[in-house]
N, CA, C and O atoms as a GROMACS GRO file, in nm:
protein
  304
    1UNK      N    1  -0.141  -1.628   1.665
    1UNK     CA    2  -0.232  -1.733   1.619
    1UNK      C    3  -0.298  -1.687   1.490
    1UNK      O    4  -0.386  -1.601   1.490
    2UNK      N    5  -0.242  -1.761   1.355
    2UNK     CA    6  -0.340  -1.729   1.259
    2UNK      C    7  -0.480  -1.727   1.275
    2UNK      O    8  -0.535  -1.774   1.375
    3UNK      N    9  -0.561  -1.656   1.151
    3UNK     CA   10  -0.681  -1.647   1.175
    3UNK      C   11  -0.753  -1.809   1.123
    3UNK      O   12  -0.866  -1.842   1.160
    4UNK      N   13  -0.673  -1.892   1.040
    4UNK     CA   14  -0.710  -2.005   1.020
    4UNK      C   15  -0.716  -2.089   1.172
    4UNK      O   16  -0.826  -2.144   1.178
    5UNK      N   17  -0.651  -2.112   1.270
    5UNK     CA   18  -0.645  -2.155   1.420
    5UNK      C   19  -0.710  -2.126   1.461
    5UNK      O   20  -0.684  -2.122   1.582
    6UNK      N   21  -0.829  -2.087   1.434
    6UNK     CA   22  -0.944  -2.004   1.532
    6UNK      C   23  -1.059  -2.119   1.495
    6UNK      O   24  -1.110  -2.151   1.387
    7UNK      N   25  -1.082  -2.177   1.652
    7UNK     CA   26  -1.192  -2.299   1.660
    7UNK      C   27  -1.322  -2.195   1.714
    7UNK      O   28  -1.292  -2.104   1.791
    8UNK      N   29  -1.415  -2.204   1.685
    8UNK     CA   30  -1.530  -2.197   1.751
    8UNK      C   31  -1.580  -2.199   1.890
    8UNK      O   32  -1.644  -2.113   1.950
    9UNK      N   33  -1.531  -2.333   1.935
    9UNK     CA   34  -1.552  -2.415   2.085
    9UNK      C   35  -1.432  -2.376   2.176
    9UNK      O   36  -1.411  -2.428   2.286
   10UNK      N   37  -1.341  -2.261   2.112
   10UNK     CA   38  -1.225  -2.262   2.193
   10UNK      C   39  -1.189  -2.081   2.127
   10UNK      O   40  -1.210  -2.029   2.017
   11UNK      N   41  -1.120  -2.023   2.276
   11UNK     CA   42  -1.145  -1.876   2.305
   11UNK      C   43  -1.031  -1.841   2.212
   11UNK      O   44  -0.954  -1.935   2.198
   12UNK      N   45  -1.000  -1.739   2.148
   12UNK     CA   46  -0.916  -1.679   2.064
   12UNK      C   47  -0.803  -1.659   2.183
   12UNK      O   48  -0.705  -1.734   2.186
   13UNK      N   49  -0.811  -1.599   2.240
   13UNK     CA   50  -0.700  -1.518   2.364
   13UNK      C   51  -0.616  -1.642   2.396
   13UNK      O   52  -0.499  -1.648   2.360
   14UNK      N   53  -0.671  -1.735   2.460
   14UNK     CA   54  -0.587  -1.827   2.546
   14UNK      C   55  -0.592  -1.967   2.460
   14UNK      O   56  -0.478  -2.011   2.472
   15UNK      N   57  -0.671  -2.063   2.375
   15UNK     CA   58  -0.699  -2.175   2.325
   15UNK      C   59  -0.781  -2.239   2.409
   15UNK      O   60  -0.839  -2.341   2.371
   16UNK      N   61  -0.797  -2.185   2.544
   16UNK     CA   62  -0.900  -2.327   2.667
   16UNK      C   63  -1.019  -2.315   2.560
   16UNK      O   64  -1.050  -2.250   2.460
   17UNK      N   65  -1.068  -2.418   2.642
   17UNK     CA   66  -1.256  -2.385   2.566
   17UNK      C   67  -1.355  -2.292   2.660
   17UNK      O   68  -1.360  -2.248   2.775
   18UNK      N   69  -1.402  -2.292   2.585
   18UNK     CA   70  -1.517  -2.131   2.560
   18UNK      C   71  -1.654  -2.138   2.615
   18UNK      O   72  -1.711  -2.042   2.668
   19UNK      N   73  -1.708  -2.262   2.600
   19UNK     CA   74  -1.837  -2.283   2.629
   19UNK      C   75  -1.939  -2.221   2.588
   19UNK      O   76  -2.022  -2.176   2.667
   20UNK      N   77  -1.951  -2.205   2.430
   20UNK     CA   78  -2.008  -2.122   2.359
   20UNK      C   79  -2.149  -2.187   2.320
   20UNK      O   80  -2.157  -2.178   2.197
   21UNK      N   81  -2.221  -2.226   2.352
   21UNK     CA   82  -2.350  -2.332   2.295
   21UNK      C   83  -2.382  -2.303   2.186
   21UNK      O   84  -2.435  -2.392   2.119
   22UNK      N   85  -2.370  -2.208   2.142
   22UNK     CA   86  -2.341  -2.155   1.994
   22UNK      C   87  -2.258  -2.256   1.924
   22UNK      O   88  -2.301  -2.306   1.821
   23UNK      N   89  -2.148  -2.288   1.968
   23UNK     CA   90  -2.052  -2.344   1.883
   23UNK      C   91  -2.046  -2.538   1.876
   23UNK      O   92  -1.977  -2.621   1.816
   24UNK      N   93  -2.155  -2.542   1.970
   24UNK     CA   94  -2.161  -2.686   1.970
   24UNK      C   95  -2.349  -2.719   1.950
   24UNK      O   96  -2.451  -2.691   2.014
   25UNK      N   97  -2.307  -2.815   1.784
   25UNK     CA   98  -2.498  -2.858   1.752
   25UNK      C   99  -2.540  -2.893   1.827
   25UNK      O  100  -2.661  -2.882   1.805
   26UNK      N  101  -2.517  -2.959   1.963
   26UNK     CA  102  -2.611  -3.028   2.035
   26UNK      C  103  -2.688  -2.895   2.120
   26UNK      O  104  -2.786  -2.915   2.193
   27UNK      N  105  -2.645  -2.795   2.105
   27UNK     CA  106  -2.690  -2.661   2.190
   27UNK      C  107  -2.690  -2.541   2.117
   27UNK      O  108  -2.711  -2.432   2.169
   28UNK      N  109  -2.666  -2.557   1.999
   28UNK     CA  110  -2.690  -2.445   1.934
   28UNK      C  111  -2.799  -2.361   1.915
   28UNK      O  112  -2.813  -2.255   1.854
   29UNK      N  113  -2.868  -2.425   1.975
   29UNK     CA  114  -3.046  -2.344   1.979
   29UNK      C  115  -3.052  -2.279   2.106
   29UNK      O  116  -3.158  -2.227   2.139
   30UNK      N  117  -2.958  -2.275   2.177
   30UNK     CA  118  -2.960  -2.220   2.308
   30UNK      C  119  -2.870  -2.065   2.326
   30UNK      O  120  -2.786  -2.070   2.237
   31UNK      N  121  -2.855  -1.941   2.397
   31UNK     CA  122  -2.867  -1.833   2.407
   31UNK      C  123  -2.681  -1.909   2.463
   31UNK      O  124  -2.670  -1.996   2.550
   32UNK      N  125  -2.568  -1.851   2.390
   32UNK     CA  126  -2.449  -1.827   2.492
   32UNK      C  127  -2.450  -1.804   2.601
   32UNK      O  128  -2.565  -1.769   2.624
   33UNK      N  129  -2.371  -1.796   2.729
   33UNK     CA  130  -2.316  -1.768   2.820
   33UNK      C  131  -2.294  -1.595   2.822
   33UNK      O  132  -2.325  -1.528   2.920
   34UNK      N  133  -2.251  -1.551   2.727
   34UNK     CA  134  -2.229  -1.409   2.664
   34UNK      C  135  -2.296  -1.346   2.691
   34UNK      O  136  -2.275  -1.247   2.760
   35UNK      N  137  -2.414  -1.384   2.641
   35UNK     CA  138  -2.557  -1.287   2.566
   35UNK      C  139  -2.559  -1.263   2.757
   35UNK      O  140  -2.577  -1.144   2.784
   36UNK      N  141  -2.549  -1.317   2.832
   36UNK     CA  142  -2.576  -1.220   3.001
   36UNK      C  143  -2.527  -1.167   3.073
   36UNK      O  144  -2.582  -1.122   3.174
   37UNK      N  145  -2.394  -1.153   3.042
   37UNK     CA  146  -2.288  -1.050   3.081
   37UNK      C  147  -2.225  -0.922   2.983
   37UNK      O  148  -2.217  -0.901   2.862
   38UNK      N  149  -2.192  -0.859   3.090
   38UNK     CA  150  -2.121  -0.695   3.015
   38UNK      C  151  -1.982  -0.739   2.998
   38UNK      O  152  -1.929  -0.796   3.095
   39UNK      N  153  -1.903  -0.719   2.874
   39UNK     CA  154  -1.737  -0.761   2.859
   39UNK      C  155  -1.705  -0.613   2.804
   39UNK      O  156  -1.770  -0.557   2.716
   40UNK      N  157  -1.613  -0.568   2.859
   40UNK     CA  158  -1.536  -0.424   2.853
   40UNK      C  159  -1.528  -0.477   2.706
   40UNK      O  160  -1.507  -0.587   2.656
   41UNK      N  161  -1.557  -0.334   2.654
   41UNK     CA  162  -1.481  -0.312   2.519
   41UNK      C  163  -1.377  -0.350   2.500
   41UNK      O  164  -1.342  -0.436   2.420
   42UNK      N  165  -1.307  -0.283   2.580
   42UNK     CA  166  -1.137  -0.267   2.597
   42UNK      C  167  -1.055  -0.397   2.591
   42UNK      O  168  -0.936  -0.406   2.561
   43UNK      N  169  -1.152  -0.514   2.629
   43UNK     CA  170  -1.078  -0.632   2.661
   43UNK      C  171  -1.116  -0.691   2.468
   43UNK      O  172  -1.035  -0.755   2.400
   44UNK      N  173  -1.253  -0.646   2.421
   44UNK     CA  174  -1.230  -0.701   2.290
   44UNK      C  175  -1.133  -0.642   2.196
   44UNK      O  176  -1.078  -0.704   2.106
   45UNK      N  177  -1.114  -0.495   2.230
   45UNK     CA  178  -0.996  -0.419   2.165
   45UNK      C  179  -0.901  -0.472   2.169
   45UNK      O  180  -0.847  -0.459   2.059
   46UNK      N  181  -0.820  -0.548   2.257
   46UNK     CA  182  -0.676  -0.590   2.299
   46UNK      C  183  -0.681  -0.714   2.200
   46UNK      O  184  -0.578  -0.704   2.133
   47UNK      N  185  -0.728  -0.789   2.173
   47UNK     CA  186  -0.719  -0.874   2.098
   47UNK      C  187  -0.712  -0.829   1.946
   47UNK      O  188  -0.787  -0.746   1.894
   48UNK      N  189  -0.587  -0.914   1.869
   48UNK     CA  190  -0.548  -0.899   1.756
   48UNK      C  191  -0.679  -0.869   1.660
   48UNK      O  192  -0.790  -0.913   1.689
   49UNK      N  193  -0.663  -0.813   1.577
   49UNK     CA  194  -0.816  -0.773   1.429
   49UNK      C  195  -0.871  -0.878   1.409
   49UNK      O  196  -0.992  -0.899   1.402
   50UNK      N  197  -0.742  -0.987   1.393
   50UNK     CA  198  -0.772  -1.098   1.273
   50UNK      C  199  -0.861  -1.204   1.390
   50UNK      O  200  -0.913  -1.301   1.335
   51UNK      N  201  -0.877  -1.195   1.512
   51UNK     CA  202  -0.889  -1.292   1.602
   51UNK      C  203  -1.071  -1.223   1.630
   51UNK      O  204  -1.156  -1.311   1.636
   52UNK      N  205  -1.107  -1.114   1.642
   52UNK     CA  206  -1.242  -1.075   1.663
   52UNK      C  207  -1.366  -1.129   1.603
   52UNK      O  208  -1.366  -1.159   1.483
   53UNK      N  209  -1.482  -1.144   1.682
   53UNK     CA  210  -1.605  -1.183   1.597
   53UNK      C  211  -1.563  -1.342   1.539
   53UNK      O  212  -1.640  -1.377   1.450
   54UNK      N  213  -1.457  -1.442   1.572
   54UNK     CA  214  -1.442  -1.538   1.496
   54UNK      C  215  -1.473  -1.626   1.633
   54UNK      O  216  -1.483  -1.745   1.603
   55UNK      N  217  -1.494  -1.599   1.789
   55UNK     CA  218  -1.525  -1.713   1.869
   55UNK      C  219  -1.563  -1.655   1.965
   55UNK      O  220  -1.514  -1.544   1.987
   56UNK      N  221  -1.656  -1.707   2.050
   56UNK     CA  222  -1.618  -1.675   2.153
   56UNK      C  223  -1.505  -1.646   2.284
   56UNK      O  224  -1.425  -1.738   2.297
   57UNK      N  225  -1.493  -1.567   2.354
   57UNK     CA  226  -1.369  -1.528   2.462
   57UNK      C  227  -1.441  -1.618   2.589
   57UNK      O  228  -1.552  -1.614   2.641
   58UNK      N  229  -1.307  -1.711   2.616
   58UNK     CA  230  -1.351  -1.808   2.746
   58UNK      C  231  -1.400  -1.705   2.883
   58UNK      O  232  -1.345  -1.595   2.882
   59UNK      N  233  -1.498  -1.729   3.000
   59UNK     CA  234  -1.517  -1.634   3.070
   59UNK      C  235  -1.396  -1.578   3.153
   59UNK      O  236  -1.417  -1.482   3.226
   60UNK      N  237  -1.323  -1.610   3.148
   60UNK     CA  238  -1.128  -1.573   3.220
   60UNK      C  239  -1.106  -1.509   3.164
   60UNK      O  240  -1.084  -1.418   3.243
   61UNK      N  241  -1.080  -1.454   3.026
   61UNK     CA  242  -1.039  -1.369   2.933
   61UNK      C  243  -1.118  -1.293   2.921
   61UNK      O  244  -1.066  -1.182   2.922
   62UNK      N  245  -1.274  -1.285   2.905
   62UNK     CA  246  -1.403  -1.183   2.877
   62UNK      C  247  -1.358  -1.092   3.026
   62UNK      O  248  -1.392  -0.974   3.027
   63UNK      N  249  -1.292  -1.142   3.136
   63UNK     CA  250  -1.316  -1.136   3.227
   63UNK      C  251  -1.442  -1.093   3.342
   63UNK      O  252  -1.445  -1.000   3.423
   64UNK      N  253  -1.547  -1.207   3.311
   64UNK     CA  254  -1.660  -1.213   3.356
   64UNK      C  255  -1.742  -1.308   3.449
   64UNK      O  256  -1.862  -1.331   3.461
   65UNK      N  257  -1.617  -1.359   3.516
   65UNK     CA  258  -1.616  -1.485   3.557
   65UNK      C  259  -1.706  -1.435   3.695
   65UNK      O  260  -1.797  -1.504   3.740
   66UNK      N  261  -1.667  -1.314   3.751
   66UNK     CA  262  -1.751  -1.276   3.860
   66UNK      C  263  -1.920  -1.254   3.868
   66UNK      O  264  -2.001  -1.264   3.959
   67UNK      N  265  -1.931  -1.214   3.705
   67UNK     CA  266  -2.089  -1.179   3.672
   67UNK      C  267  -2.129  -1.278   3.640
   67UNK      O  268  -2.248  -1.272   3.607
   68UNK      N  269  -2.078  -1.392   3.632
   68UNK     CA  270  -2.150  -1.530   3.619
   68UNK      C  271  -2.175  -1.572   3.714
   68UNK      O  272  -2.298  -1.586   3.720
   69UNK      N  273  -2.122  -1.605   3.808
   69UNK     CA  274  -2.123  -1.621   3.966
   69UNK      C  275  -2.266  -1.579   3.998
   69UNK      O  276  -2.371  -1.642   3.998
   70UNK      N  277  -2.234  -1.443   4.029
   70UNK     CA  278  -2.370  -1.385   4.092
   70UNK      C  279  -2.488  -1.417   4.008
   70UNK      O  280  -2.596  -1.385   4.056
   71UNK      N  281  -2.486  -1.485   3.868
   71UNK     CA  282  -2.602  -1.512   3.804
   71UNK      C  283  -2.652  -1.636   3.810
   71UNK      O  284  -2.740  -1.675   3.734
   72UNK      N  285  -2.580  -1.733   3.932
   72UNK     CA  286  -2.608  -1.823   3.915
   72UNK      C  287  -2.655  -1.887   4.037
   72UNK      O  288  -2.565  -1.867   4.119
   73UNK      N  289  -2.754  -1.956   4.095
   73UNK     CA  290  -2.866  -1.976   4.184
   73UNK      C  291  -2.758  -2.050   4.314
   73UNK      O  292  -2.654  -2.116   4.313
   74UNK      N  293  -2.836  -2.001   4.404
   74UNK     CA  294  -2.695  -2.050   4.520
   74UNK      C  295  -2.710  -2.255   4.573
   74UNK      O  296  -2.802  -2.312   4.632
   75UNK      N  297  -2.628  -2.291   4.540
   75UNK     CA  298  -2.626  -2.409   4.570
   75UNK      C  299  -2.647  -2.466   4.727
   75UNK      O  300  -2.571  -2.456   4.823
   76UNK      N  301  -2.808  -2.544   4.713
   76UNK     CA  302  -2.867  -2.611   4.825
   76UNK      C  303  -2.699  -2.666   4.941
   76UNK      O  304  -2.714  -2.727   5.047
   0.00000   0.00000   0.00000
């Protein structure tokens, strides 16, 4: 994937979307999904140079899908 193909609203690794509130004005004043989880280095290493720092990584790929879970209030 060139580095021109790289959307904002959508994860470098896979193309799904990202859910970056960052990347969308209606929420851009709001703190990412990111900013509250730990993502292995290792998993930003694996990804191509040209693809880093240009989007967010969907939580499947950050692979953080579990630390979101537990951060999130248990449903009545």
């Amino acid at each position: 994937m060139p580095d021109t193909d790289v959307k904002p609203d959508h994860c470098p690794a896979c193309g799904a979307r990202n859910d970056c509130s960052l990347a969308d004005p209606r929420t851009a004043d709001s703190e990412c999904w990111c900013y509250g989880v730990s993502i292995d280095p290792a998993v930003l290493e694996a990804l191509p140079a040209e693809l880093r720092d240009k989007a967010c990584l969907c939580p499947r790929c950050a692979q953080v899908e579990a630390q979101l879970q537990a951060g999130r209030p248990p449903i009545p």
